[in-house]
N, CA, C and O atoms as CSV, one atom per row, in Angstrom:
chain,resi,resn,atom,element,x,y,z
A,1,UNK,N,N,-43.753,11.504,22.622
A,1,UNK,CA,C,-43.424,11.719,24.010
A,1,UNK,C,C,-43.901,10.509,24.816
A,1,UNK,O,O,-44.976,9.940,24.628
A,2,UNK,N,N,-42.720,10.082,26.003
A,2,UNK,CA,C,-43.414,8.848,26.760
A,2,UNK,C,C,-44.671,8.937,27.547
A,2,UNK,O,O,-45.249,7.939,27.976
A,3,UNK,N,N,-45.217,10.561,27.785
A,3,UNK,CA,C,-45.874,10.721,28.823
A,3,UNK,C,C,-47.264,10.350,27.924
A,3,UNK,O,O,-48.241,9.968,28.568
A,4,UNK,N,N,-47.373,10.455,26.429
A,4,UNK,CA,C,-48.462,9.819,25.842
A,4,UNK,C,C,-48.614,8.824,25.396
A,4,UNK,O,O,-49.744,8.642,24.943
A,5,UNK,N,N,-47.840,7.926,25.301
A,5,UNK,CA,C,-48.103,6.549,25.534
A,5,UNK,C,C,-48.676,6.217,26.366
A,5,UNK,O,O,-49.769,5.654,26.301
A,6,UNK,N,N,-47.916,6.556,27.584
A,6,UNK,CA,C,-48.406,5.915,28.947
A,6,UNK,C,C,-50.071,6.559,29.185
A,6,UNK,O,O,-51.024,5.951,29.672
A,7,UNK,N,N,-50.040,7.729,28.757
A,7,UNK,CA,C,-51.673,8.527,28.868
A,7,UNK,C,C,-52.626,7.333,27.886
A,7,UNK,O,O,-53.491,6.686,28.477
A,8,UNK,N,N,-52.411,7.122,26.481
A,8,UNK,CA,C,-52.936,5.847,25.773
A,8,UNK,C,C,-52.876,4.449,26.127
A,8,UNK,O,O,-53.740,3.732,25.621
A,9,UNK,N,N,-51.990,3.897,26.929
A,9,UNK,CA,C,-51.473,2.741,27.549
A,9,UNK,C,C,-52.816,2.631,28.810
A,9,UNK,O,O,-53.361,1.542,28.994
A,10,UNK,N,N,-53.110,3.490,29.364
A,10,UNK,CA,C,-54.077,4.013,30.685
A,10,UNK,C,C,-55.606,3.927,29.960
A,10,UNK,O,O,-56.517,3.201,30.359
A,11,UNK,N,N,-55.648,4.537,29.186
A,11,UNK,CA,C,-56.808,4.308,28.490
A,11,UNK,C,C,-57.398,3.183,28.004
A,11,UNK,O,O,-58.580,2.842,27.948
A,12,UNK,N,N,-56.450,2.693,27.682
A,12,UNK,CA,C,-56.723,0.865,27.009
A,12,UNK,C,C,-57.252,0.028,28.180
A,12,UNK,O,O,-58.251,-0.666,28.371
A,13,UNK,N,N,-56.036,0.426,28.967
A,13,UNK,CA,C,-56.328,-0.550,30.306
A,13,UNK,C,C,-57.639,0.209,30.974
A,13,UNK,O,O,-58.227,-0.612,31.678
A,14,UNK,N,N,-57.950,0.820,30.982
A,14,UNK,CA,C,-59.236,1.127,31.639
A,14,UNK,C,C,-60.464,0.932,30.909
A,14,UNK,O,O,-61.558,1.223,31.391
A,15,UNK,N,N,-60.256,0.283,29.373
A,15,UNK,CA,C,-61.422,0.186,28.276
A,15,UNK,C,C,-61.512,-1.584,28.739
A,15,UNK,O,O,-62.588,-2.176,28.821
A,16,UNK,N,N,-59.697,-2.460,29.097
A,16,UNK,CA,C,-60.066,-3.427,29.221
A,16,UNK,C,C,-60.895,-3.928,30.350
A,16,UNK,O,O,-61.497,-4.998,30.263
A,17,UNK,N,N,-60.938,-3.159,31.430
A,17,UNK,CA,C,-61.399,-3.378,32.335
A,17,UNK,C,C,-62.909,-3.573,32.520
A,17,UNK,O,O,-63.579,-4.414,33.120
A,18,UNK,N,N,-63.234,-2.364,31.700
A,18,UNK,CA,C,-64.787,-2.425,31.283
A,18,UNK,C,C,-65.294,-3.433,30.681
A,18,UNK,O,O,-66.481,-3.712,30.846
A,19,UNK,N,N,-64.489,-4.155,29.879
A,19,UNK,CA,C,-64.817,-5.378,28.944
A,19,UNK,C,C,-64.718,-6.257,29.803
A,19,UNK,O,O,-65.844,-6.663,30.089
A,20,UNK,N,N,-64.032,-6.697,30.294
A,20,UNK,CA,C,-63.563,-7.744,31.655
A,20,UNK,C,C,-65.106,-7.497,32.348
A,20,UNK,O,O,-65.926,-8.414,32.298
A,21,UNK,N,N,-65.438,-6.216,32.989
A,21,UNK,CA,C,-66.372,-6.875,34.335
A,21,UNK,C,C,-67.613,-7.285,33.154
A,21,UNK,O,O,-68.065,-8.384,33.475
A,22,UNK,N,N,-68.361,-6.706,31.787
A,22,UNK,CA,C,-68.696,-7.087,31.027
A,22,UNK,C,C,-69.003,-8.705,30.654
A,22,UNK,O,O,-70.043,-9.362,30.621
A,23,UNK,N,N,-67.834,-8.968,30.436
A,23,UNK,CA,C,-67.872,-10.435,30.094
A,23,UNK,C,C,-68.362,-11.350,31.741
A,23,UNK,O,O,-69.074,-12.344,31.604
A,24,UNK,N,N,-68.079,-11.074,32.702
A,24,UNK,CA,C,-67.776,-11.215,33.930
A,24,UNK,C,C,-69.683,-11.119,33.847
A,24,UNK,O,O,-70.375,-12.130,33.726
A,25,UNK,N,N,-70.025,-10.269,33.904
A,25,UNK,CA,C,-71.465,-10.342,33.875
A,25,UNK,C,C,-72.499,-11.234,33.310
A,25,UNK,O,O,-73.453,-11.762,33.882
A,26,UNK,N,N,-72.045,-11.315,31.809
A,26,UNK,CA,C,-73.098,-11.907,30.697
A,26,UNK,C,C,-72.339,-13.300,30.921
A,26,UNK,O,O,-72.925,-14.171,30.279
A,27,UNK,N,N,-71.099,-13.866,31.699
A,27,UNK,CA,C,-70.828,-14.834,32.083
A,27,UNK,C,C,-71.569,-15.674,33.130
A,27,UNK,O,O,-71.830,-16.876,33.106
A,28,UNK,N,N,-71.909,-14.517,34.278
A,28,UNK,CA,C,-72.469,-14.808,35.113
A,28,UNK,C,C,-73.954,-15.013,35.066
A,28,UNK,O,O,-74.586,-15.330,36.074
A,29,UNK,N,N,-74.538,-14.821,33.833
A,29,UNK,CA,C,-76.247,-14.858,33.562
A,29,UNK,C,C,-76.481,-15.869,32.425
A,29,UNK,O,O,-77.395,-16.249,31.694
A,30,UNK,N,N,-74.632,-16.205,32.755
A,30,UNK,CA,C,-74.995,-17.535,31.122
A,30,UNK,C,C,-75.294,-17.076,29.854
A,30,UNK,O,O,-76.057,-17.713,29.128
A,31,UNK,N,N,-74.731,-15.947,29.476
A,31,UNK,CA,C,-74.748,-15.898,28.229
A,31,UNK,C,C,-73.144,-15.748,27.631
A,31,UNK,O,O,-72.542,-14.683,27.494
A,32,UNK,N,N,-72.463,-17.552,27.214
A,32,UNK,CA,C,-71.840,-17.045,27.575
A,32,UNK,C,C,-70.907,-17.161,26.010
A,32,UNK,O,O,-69.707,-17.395,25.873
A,33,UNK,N,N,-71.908,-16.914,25.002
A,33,UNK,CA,C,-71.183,-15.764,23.502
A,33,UNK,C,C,-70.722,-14.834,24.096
A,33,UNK,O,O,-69.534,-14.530,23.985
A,34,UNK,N,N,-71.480,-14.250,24.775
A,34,UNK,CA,C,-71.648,-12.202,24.672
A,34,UNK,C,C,-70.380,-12.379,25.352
A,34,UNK,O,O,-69.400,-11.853,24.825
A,35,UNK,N,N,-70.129,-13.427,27.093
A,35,UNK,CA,C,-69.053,-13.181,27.755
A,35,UNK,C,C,-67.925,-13.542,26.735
A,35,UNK,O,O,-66.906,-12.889,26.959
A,36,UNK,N,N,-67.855,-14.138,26.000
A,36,UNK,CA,C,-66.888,-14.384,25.315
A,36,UNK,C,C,-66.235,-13.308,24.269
A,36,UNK,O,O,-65.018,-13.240,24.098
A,37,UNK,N,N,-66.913,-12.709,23.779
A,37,UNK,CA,C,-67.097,-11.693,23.161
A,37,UNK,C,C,-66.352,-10.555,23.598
A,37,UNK,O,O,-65.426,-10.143,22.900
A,38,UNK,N,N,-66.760,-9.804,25.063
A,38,UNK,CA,C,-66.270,-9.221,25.924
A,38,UNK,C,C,-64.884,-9.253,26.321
A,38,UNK,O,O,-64.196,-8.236,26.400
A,39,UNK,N,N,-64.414,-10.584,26.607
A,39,UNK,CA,C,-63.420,-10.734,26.852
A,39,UNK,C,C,-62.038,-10.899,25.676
A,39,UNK,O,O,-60.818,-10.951,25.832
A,40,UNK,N,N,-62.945,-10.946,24.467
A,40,UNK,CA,C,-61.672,-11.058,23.738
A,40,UNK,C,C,-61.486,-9.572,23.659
A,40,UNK,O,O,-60.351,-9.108,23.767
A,41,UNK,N,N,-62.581,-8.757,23.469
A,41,UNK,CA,C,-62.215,-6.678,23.756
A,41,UNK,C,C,-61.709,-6.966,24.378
A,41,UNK,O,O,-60.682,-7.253,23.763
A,42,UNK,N,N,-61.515,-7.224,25.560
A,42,UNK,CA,C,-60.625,-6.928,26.745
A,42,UNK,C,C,-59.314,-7.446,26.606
A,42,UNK,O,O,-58.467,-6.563,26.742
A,43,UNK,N,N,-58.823,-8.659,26.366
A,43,UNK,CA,C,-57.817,-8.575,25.619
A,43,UNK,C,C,-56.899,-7.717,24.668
A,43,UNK,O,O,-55.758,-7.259,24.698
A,44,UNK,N,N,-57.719,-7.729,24.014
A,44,UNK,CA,C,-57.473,-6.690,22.552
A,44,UNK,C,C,-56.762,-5.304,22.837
A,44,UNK,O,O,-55.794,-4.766,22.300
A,45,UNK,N,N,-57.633,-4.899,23.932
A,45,UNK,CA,C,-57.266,-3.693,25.025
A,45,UNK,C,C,-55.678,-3.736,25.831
A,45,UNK,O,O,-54.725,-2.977,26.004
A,46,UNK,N,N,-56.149,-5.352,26.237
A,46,UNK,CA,C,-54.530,-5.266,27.421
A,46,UNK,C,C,-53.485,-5.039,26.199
A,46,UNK,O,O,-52.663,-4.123,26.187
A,47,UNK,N,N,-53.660,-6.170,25.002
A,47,UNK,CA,C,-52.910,-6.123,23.809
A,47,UNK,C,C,-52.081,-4.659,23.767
A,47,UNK,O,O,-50.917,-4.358,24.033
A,48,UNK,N,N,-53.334,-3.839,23.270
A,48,UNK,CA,C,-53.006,-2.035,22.847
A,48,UNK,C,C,-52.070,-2.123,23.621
A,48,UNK,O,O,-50.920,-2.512,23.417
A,49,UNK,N,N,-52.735,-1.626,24.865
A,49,UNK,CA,C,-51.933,-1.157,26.018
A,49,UNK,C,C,-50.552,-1.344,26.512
A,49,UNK,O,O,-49.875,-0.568,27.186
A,50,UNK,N,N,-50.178,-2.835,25.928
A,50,UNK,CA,C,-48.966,-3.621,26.238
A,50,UNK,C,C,-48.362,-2.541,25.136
A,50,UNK,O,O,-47.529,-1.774,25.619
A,51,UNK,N,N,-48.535,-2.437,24.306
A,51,UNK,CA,C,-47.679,-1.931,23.090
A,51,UNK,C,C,-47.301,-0.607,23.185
A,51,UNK,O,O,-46.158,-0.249,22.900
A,52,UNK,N,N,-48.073,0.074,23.522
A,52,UNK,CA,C,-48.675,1.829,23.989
A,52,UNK,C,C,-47.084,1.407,25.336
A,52,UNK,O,O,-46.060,2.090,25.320
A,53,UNK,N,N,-47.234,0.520,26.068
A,53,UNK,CA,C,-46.410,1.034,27.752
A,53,UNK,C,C,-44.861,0.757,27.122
A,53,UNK,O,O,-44.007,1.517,27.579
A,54,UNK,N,N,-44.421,-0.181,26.182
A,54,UNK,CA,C,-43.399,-0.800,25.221
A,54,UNK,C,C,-42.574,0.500,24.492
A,54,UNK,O,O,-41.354,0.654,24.529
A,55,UNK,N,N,-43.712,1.538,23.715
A,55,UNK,CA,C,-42.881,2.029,23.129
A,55,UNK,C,C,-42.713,3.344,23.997
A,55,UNK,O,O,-41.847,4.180,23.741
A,56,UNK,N,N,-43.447,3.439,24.855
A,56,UNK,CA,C,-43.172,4.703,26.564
A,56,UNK,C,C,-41.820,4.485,26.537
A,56,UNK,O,O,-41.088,5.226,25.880
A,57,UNK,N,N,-41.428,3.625,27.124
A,57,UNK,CA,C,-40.206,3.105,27.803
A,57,UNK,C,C,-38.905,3.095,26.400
A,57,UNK,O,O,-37.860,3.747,26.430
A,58,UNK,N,N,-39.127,2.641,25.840
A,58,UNK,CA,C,-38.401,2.454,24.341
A,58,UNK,C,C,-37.979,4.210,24.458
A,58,UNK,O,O,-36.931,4.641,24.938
A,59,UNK,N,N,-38.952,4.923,23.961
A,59,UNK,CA,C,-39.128,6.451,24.064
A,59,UNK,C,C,-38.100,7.093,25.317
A,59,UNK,O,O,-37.430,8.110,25.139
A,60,UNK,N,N,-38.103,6.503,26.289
A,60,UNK,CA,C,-37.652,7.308,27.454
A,60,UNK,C,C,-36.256,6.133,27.596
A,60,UNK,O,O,-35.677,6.310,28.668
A,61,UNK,N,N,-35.845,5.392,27.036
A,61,UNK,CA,C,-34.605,4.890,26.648
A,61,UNK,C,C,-33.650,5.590,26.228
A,61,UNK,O,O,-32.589,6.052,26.648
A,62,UNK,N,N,-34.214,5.572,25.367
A,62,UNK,CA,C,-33.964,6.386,23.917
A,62,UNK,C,C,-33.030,8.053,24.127
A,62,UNK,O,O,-32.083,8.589,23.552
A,63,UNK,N,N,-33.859,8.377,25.171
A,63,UNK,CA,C,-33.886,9.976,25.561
A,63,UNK,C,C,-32.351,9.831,26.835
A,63,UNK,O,O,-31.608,10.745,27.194
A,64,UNK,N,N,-32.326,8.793,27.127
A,64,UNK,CA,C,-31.493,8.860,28.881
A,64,UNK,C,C,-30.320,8.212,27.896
A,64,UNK,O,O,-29.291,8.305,28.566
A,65,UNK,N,N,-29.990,7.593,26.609
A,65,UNK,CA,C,-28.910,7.035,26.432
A,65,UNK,C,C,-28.070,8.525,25.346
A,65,UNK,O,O,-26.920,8.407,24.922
């Protein structure tokens, strides 16, 4: 169903976000492995998420054709 993608798509993006201010932090105190670190999760996350909102839409294509 598209409505769980998009529910998993939401989740990601709100895990990347956490990683983002994360890195954003240990960036800001100069440490900046850990920020680096952080930010590739956060990536990783938008990544999911991109894929999770891709097959929503694919899904609800799918359904209207």
């Amino acid at each position: 169903m598209a409505r769980d993608e998009h529910n998993k798509a939401a989740e990601h993006h709100e895990n990347a976000a956490k990683a983002h201010r994360s890195a954003a932090e240990h960036h800001g105190k100069g440490d900046h492995t850990k920020g680096k670190e952080h930010a590739n999760v956060a990536k990783q996350h938008s990544q999911t998420a991109n894929q999770h909102t891709d097959q929503a839409h694919s899904k609800a294509s799918s359904r209207n054709n």
